[in-house]
Backbone as XML, in Angstrom:
<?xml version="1.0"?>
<chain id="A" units="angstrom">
  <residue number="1" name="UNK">
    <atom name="N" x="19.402" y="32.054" z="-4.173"/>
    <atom name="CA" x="19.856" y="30.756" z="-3.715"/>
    <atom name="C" x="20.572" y="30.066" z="-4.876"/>
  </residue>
  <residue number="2" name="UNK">
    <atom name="N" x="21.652" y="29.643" z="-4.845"/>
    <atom name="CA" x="22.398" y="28.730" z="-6.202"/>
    <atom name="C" x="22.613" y="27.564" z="-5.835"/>
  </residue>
  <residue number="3" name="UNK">
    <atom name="N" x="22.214" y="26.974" z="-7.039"/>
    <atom name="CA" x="22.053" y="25.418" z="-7.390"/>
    <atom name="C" x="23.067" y="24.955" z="-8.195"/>
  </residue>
  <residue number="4" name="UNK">
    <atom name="N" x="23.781" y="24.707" z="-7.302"/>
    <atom name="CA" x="25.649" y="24.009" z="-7.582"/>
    <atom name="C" x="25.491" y="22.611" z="-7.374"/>
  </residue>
  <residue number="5" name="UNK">
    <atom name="N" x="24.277" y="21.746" z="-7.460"/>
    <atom name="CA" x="23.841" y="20.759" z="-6.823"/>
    <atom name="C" x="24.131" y="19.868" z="-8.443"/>
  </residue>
  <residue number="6" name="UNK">
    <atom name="N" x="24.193" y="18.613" z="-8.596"/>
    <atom name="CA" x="24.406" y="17.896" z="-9.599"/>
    <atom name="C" x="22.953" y="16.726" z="-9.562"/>
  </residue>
  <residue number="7" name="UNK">
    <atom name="N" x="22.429" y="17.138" z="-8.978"/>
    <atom name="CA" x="20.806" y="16.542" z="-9.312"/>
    <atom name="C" x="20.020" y="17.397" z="-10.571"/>
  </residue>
  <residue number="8" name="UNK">
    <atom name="N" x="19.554" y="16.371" z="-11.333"/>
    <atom name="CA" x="18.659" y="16.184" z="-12.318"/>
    <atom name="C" x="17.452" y="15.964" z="-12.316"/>
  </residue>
  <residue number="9" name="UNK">
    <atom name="N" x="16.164" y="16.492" z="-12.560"/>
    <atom name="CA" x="14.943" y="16.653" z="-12.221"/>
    <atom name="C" x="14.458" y="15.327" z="-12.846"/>
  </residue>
  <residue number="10" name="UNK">
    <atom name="N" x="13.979" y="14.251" z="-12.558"/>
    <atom name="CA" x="13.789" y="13.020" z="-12.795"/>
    <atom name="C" x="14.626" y="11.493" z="-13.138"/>
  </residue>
  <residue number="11" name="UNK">
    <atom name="N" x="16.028" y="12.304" z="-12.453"/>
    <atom name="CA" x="17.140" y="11.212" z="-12.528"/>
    <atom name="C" x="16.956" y="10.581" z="-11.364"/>
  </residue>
  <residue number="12" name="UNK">
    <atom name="N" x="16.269" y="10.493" z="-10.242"/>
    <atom name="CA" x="15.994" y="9.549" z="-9.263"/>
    <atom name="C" x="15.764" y="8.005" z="-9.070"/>
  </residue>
  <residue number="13" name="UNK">
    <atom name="N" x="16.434" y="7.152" z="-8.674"/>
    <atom name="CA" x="16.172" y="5.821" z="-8.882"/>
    <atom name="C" x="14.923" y="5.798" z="-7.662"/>
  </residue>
  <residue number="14" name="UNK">
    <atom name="N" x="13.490" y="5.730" z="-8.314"/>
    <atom name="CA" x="12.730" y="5.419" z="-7.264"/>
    <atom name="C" x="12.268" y="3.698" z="-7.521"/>
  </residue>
  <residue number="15" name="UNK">
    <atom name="N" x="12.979" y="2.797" z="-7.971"/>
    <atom name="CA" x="12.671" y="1.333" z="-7.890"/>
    <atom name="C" x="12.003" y="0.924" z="-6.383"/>
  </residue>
  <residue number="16" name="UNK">
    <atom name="N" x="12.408" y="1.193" z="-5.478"/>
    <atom name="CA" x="12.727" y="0.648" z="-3.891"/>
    <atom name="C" x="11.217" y="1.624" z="-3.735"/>
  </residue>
  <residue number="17" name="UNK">
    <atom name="N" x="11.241" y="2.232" z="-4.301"/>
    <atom name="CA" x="9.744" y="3.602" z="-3.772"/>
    <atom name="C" x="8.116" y="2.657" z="-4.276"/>
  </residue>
  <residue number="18" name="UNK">
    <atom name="N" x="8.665" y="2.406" z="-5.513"/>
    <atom name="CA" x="8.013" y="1.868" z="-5.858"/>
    <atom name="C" x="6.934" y="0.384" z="-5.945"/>
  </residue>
  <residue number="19" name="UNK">
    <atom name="N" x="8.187" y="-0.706" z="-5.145"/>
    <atom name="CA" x="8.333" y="-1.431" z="-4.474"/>
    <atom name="C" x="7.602" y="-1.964" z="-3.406"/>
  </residue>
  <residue number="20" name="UNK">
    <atom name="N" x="7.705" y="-0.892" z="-2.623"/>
    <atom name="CA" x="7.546" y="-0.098" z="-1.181"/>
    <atom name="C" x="5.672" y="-0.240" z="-1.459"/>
  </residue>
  <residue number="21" name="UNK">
    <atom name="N" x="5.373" y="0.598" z="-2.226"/>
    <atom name="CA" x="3.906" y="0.899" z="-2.569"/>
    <atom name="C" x="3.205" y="-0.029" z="-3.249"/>
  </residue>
  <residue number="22" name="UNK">
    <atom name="N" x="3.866" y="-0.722" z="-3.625"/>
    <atom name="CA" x="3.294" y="-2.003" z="-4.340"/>
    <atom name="C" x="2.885" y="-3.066" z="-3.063"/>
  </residue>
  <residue number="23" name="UNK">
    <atom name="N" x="3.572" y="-2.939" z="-2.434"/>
    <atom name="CA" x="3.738" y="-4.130" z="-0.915"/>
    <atom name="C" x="2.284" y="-3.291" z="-0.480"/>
  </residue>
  <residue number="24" name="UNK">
    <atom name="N" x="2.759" y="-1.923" z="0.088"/>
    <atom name="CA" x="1.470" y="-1.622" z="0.864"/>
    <atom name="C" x="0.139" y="-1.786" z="0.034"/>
  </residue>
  <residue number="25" name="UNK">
    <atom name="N" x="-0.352" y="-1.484" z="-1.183"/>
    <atom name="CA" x="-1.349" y="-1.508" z="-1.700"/>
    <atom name="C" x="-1.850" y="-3.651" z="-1.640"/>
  </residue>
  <residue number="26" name="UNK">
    <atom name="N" x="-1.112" y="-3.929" z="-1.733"/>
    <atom name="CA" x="-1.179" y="-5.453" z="-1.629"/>
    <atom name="C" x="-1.537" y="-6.082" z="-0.272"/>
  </residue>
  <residue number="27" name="UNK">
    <atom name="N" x="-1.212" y="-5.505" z="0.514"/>
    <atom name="CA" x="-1.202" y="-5.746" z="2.393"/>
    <atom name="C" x="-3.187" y="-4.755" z="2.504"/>
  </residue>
  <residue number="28" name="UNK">
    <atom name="N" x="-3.282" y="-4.022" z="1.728"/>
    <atom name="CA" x="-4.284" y="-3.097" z="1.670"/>
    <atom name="C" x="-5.456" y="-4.089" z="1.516"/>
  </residue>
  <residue number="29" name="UNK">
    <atom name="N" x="-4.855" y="-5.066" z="0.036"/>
    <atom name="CA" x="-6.396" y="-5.526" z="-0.371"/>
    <atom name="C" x="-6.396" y="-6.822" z="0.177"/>
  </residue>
  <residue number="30" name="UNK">
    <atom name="N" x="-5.254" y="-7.380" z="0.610"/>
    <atom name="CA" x="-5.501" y="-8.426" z="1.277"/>
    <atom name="C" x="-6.211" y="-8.360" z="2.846"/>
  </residue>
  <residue number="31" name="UNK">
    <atom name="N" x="-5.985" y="-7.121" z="3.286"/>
    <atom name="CA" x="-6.507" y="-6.976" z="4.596"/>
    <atom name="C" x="-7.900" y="-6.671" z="4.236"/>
  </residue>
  <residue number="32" name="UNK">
    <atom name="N" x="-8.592" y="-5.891" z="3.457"/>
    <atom name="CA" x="-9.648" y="-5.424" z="2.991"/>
    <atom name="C" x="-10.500" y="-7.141" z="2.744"/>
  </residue>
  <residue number="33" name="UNK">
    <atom name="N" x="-9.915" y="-7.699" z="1.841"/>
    <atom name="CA" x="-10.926" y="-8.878" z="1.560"/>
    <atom name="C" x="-10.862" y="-9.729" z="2.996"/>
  </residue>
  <residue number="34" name="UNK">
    <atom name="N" x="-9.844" y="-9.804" z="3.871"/>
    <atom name="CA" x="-10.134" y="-11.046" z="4.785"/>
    <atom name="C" x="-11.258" y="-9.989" z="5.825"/>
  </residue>
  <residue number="35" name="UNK">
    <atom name="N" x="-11.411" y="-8.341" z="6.250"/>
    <atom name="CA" x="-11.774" y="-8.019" z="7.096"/>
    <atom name="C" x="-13.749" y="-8.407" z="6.630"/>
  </residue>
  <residue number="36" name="UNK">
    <atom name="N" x="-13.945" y="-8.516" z="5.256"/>
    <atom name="CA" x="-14.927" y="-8.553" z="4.695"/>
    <atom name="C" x="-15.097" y="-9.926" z="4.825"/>
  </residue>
  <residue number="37" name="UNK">
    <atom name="N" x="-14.162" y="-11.045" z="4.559"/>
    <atom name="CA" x="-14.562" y="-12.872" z="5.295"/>
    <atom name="C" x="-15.319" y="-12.434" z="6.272"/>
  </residue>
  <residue number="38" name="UNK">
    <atom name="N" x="-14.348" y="-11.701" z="7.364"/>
    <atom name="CA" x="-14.818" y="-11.859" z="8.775"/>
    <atom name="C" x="-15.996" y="-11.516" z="8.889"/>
  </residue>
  <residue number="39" name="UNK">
    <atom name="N" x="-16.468" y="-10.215" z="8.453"/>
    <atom name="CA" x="-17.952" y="-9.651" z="8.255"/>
    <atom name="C" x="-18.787" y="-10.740" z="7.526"/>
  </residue>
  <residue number="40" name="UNK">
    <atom name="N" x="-18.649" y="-10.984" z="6.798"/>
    <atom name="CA" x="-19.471" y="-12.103" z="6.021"/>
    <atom name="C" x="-19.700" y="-13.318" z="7.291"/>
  </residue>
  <residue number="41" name="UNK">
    <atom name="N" x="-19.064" y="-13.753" z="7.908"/>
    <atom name="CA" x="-18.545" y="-15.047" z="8.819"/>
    <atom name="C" x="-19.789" y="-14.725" z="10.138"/>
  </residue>
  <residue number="42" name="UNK">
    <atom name="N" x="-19.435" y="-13.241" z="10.487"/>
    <atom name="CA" x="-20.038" y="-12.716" z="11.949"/>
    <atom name="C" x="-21.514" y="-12.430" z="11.277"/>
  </residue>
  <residue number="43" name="UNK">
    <atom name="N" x="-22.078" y="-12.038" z="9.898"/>
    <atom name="CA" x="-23.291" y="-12.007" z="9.511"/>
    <atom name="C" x="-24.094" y="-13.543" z="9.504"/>
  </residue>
  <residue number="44" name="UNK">
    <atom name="N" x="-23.357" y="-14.230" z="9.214"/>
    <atom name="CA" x="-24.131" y="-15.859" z="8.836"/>
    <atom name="C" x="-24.298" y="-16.433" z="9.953"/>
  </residue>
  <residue number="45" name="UNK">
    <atom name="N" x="-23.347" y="-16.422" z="11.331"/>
    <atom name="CA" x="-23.462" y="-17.374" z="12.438"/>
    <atom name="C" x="-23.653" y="-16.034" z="13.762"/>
  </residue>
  <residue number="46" name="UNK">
    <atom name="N" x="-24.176" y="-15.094" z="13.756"/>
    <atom name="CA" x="-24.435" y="-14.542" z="14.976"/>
    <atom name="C" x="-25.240" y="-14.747" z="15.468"/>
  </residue>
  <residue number="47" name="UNK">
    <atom name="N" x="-25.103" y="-14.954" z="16.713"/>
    <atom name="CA" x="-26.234" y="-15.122" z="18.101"/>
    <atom name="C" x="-27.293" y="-14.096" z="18.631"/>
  </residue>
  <residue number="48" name="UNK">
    <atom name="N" x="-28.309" y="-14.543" z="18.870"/>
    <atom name="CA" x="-29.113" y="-13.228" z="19.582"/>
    <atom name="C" x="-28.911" y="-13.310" z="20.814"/>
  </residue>
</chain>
């Protein structure tokens, strides 16, 4: 197979990749701490 290709093994602009994963990990812990409010919320005031 020949590699006539003009890519460079770590010349990739992954800014936007990076970005990207920063958002989701952030959407992650923000969802994580409010789902744990809610648990906390439904432990203190539940009904029998």
């Amino acid at each position: 197979m020949a590699q006539d290709s003009e890519y460079h093994v770590g010349s990739m602009d992954i800014s936007q990749h990076k970005k990207a994963y920063q958002g989701f990990l952030t959407f992650g812990k923000w969802s994580f701490a409010g789902i744990m409010l809610i648990m906390v919320f439904l432990a203190i005031f539940r009904t029998h």
